[in-house]
N, C-alpha and C positions, 0 to 999 in steps of 0.2 A: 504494500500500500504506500503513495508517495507520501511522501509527509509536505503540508505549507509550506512555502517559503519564510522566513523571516521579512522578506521584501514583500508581501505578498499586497496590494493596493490599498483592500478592507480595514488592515492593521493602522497604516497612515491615514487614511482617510478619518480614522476614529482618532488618534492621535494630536490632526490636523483641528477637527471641530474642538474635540476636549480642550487642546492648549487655545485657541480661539476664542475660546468663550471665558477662560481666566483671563487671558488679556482683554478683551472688551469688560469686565465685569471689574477688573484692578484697577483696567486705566481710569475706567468711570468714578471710581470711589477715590482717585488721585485727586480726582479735578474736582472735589465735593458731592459729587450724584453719589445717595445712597439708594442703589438698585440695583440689581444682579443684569447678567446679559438675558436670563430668562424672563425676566419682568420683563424689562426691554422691547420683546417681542413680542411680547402679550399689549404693552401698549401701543406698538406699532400697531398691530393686527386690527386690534381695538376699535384705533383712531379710523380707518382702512376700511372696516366694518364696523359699522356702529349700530350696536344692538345686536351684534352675534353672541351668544350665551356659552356657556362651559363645555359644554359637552361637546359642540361646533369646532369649540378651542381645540378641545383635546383631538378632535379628528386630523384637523389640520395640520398639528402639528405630530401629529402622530403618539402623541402621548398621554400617559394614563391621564381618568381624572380626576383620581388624589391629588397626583401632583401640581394637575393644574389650580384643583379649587385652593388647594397650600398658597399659591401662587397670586390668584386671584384676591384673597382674603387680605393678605399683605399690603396689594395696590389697592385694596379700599380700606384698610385700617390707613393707613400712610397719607390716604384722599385724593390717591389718582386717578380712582374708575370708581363708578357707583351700580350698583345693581338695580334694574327695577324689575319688579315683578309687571308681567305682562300675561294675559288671560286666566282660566283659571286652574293652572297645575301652579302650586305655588314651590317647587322644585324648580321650575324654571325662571332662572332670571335675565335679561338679557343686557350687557353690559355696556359702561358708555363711559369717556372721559369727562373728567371734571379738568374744569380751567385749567386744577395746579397741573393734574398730568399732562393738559395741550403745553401749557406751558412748560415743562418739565422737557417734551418733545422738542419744544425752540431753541429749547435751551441748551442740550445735549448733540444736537445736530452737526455744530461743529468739529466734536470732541470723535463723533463717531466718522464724520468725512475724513477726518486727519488719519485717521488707524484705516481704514479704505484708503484711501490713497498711499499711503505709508505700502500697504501690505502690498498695493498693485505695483508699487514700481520694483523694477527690475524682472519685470514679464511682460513679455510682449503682448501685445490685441489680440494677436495672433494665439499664442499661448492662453492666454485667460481665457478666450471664444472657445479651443480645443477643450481644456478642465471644465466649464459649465457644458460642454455639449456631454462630454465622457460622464459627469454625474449625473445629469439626467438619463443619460440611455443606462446608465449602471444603476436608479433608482427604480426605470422603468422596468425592467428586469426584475431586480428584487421584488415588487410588487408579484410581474408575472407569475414568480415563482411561487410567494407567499400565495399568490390563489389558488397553488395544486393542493398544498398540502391540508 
């Protein structure tokens, strides 16, 4: 039976995100933003769709949602997002920024162009075109496969 490579793509790719998300999550709390790079995204999303509720979260991003209501509850104790209940399952709520998180968003926007462009230079258009094409058809994939099993 062959055994993985150490080089094998899957290894760096997990690698790649894990230390990516320390550095957007360090740098942010350098510069005074108290918010993880997970929050982060959750208020992008948010902002992007407004009124998409938890469960929507967790699809999207593919993850549980423990983790995300953990998530969630933080950016409205903190008063970035508010929930409101909409019809009548009072389990659902659907989510929306408050001022401080738009502004939270203005404010951070800088902080986050700097580390994107920091991290783009020294690759080519060419290069960064090839790696988003190669993770999407390697995401698309994964999917395919996740639906045999």
């Amino acid at each position: 039976m062959e055994q993985p490579t150490v080089d094998f793509f899957g290894r760096w790719i997990g690698i790649s995100a894990h230390r990516l998300s320390h550095l957007m999550t360090k740098t942010m709390q350098k510069e005074g933003f108290e918010i993880t790079h997970e929050q982060l995204v959750l208020l992008f999303i948010i902002s992007r769709q407004k009124g998409i509720n938890q469960k929507e979260l967790a699809q999207k991003l593919d993850r549980d949602k423990t983790s995300i209501a953990r998530s969630v509850s933080k950016l409205e104790k903190s008063h970035k997002i508010v929930r409101v209940q909409t019809g009548d399952d009072k389990r659902i709520n659907n989510l929306f920024l408050t001022k401080e998180g738009t502004q939270l968003l203005e404010d951070i926007y800088p902080v986050i162009k700097h580390i994107r462009d920091e991290l783009k230079s020294g690759f080519s258009e060419k290069e960064i075109d090839t790696l988003v094409s190669f993770l999407k058809k390697l995401t698309t994939k994964v999917v395919e496969m996740e639906s045999r099993l």
